[in-house]
Each structure stands twice: as C-alpha cells, then as structure tokens.
C-alpha angles and dihedrals in degrees: 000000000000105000084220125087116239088194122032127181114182120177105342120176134188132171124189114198104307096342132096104220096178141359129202102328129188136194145166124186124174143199122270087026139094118207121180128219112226125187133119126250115315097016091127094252098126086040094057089046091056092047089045082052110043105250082106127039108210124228098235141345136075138283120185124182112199089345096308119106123242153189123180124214085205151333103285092049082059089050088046083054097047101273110122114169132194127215129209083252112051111249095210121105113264098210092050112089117256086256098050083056093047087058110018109152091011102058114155116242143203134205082345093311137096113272093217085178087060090043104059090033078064109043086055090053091055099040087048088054082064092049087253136152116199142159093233098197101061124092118277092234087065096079133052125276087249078063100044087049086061094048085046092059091040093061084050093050097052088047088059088240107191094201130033119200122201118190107199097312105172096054086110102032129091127221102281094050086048095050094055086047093055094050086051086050089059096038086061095048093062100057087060107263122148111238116199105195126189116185136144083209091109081191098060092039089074097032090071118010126108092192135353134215116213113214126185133165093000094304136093115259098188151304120246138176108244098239092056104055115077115217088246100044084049095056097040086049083044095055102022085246124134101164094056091049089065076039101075099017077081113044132179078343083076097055124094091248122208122232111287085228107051100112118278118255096217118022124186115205102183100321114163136132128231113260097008109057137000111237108290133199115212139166124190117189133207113262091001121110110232099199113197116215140198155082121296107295098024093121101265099134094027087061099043081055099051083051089052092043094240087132123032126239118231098185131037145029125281120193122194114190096348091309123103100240125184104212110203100170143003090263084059086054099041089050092058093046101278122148131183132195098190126228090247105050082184096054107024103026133030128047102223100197089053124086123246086259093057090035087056111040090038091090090050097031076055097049090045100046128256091245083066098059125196113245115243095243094044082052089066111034087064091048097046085045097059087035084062094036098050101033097245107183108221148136090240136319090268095064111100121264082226088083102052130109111253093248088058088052101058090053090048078054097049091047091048083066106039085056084077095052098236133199104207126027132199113200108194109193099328092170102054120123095357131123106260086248091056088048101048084050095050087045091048090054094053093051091056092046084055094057091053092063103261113149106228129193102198124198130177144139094235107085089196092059093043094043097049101045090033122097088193141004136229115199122216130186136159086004088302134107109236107171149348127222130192135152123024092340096064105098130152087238079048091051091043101050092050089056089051102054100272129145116255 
C-alpha cells in the first residue's frame, strides 16, 4: 500500500442553524485500500460526505486530493477532480442505454456526429474490465439496481475516478448481488483505486474493509485497522456504550435461562398449511429465545403467522400452555398471551397518522373491547410509562409516531405489544432499517425480556443477530424445518451449512 494519502481531511467544521453537524474531523483515506465509515444516524457521516463532495461548504478545516488542497463549488466540479460517489439510489438516467450512461457527457464523434459504433465498443470494454456481460444497447431501466450499481462504477472507472465513494450500496441488494459488488470492490482495489464504504451491515463491514473510522456526534472517534476492531469493541465505540459492548458479546449465554426442560408455552405438532408452509414441529420455552432461520422464502414469516393465527393451519396440533388451542385469528392469539411484531412495521404495524399514546394502547384497547375504553389518563400513563422503559426518544406521547426515527418505531411497536403482558412474543424482523445503535438496543431489550421469563420466537435476515440472542435455532429451507441447533454446536458457519443442505 502507498504511505501517502490520496485524500486528506484535517479539521474540518460545519454548523447548520443551531446545530453542530461536525467538529474537527479528520480523515485519511489511501489508494489500493477500502475503508469503511461507521457511525449511527446522525453521526455526521452523510454530512461529511456532502462537504467532501461539494453539495456543503464547511466552515473551516482542510481537504487535500493527491497533496493539493481543494474546495469544491459543487459535485460535478469533484467528479471533474477524480471523486465519483455512489448513492444508495443510483444517480444515472434510466432511459438513457447502458452505454449512453457509461459515457454521458464524454461520448466519442465522428465527422461531428456520435459514433454510436465507438460508444458501445466502449462501453463493453469497460463493463468486461468488471467481469461484466451486457447488452449495451438496452435501457438502463431494464436491469436491477445490483446491475445499474455495476454500470455506475463503470462510468467511474472510464473517467479515471481516484476515489470512489459508495453511500450504503447494498441497502436494496441481496446476498448474491452483494456478493459480485464486493468482488468489484476488490478488483478495484487491486488496481490501485481509494474506496471510501459506508454501510450499517457490521458484517460487511468486516468482509471487505481494510480499515474503518468510527464517527459519533459529528467527531471522529477514531481510526482503526480492521483487524484490529472486534465487532463488539466497533459498536461500543459507535453508541458510547461499554456495557453494551460485554452485553451482546455475550449473547443469549448472558440470560438467566430457564431448564431446557420446563414445558414449553406454545408447541407445534405438525401444523402447516397447504400451500404456505409444510408441517412444522416447534417448542418455545418460557424465558428461552427460539431464533428462525433461513433465505428468502424458507417459511420464516409463514410460520410466525401460523403461530399468530394470521393464517389459519389445516393440519397438526397446536398446545398453548399445555391446551390444544385452534387459532383462528390473531384475536384468538392475542387472547392466550401471543404477541406479534410483523416483518413490515409501515404496512403491518404502526399507524402513522396516530400519536405514540394511540400506537401503543390499540393492541390492549383490542383485546379489551372498544366498548371498555381506556380512560385518557390511563392512555397515557401506560405510554409515558414504555417511553421511559424502552428509552423512545420523543417530544411527548402525543407526537406522531410518524416523526420518529425507525429505530424509535420499532420500540413504539414493542411496546404496543408488552402493554398486553404477553407470554409469548414473535419478533419479525425487529432490526430491520434501523441505525446499529438502535439494533443493539432493540436486541438488548429482547435479551432482558428473556430473562424475565418471556417465551420469544426471533426472526431476522441477519445470522449474527439470530445466532447471538437465540438459545436455540430452528432451520428452514424450501418451507420445511430441517433442523434445529443449540449449545456448542450453534454457530453462524453451523446454521449456514444447514441452510444450505448440510448435514447437523
């Protein structure tokens, strides 16, 4: 790797109207490297990237490209220097062909005249340096966004681009696209470019960075090698928090667990539905985690929704509490102690016009009748009381949950559901589209309701997240259970494996 910087920042300040956006920051970034810039919301991290870039001026501070100092107007006048920067959504022009977006602004001509021949001649050479296969000539619209990424760093690669700036780029792709991006990524890397990553994936955090700067409350926390930065130490350094950092290092490990062997609150003998999901045995215990894991399609959510009653078995038993019980509907669940925070929080579970106080009583209002009606007062006693509990941050619990961050919505959610007193809780995808301090908190969270005794059924996309907070771990693939891990032998590589076709 070259000792010398091809992009400096040193000291650099900027202040919105009564906010401090970001003090003194400093950062280094250098060719044949990607280093990856880790924060949670509001850390300062997009608004460093518009100052590097030219959409914000700073107030004061340094920025230096290849040892010159520089200030840039604007963004094209960064692009024009070597900075090319990728959003989450791709800034080409759809109904443009892959090979017009390649070249846009810098297409080849003849006799006065674009040589549409050159042009997509071009456009393959640039894509085939990327390993890539495209019918240049098509719109760009007509391929995924995992596609459209790849013509997008193309185009920064024919312009000779020294830094390459990617702001959260896999948000919208799924493993396997991931997966290709990240071996461009290190393609580039080879050949000598500077990649600067954002990302709040901690996993691919550590599948691709060199080095990683830690930013938190518009400053620079610190710059660290990689290697060197255990998962647990980043996101401590991330959120301020230690003792969340021994927390989560340990995991379900941490929770007063229950004997394997007390009865199980909810038991599934066979219960499937034709169509939906193939007959499934499951056991959730009280004060135990159940994680579900699998791809996309492997029954997850079909099964969470057989347990809520939101789609109704046609083969099986199920016991709750001991008692065979047919749940028709999620009035039926909610009535034995079942709670469900759904996959889709926007469509499923919050009600954006309503305040915090009516998102939060409607389960229990439900469950009580809407001829008993909650008193006012009584309203929002109970939602001032989970605001405090779980740590929602909010004007009052009158603002609408609307305005809240989607970490703080999740927890209105949650606490939508603990106002019932459940016994048993299913947590689709609680983590999803949240900051990582707003995850860790949510995951904390879980592991103390565990340890009260709550029976959880967990479910999320992220192994990392199911294998730490589960006690054990149910595979599905293909709408099937095919096997279930606990003890020493749960592992994310085990869990994996298993998904893939392995043998327990």
């Amino acid at each position: 790797m070259i000792h010398a910087p091809i992009l400096e920042i040193i000291g650099i300040d900027k202040t919105f109207p009564g906010v401090k956006a970001l003090q003194q920051v400093n950062f280094r970034l250098f060719p044949g490297e990607i280093h990856t810039l880790m924060g949670q919301n509001g850390a300062g991290k997009s608004t460093l990237i518009n100052v590097l870039t030219g959409v914000f001026g700073h107030d004061s501070g340094e920025i230096r490209l290849g040892g010159e100092t520089v200030r840039f107007a604007a963004p094209l006048e960064a692009e024009a220097a070597g900075i090319q920067t990728l959003y989450q959504e791709v800034n080409l022009c759809p109904n443009l062909s892959v090979a017009e977006n390649i070249f846009a602004g810098r297409q080849p001509k003849r006799r006065g005249a674009i040589d549409w021949k050159a042009i997509n001649a071009r456009a393959r050479e640039a894509l085939a340096d990327l390993d890539l296969s495209l019918d240049v000539t098509r719109s760009l619209d007509a391929y995924p966004i995992a596609v459209q990424q790849m013509v997008a760093i193309a185009r920064a690669v024919s312009v000779d681009a020294r830094v390459l700036i990617l702001d959260e780029p896999t948000s919208s792709l799924d493993d396997g696209e991931v997966a290709r991006l990240f071996a461009v990524l290190r393609q580039l890397k080879a050949s000598g470019m500077a990649i600067l990553f954002v990302t709040h994936f901690l996993e691919q955090t550590y599948a691709v960075s060199d080095r990683i700067t830690v930013m938190r409350n518009g400053e620079r926390e610190g710059e660290y090698l990689a290697k060197d930065l255990p998962v647990e130490l980043l996101v401590a350094k991330m959120t301020g928090h230690e003792r969340m950092r021994e927390r989560l290092k340990n995991g379900a490990s941490d929770v007063a667990r229950e004997d394997n062997r007390a009865a199980p609150f909810l038991s599934m003998q066979g219960v499937g539905r034709r169509g939906l999901m193939n007959p499934v045995d499951l056991d959730v215990r009280p004060g135990q985690i159940l994680g579900l894991a699998g791809l996309l399609g492997s029954g997850r959510t079909e099964t969470a929704r057989l347990v809520f009653g939101a789609e109704r078995s046609d083969a099986g038993t199920m016991l709750v509490d001991g008692q065979s019980v047919k749940l028709a509907s999620p009035r039926d669940a909610v009535r034995h102690g079942i709670a469900y925070c759904p996959e889709d929080r926007k469509k499923e579970g919050i009600v954006a016009a309503l305040s915090i106080r009516e998102n939060i009583i409607l389960a229990l209002q439900a469950r009580r009748g809407w001829w008993r009606m909650l008193s006012r007062a009584r309203q929002r006693e109970i939602a001032d009381d989970y605001i405090a509990r779980l740590g929602i941050k909010a004007r009052d619990a009158e603002q609408p949950i609307g305005l809240l961050s989607g970490g703080n919505q999740q927890k209105v959610l949650l606490a939508r559901w603990l106002a019932t007193e459940p016994k048993l809780l299913i947590l689709d995808e609680p983590t999803r589209g949240i900051d990582v301090a707003a995850k860790f908190d949510i995951m904390d969270r879980v592991l103390s309701l565990c340890a009260k005794g709550l029976a959880i059924l967990f479910i999320s996309s992220e192994m990392s997240e199911v294998v730490r907070v589960s006690h054990r771990v149910a595979v599905l693939r293909d709408r099937r259970k095919v096997a279930e891990v606990s003890g020493e032998k749960l592992s994310e590589d085990q869990v994996y494996r298993l998904i893939a076709g392995g043998q327990s």
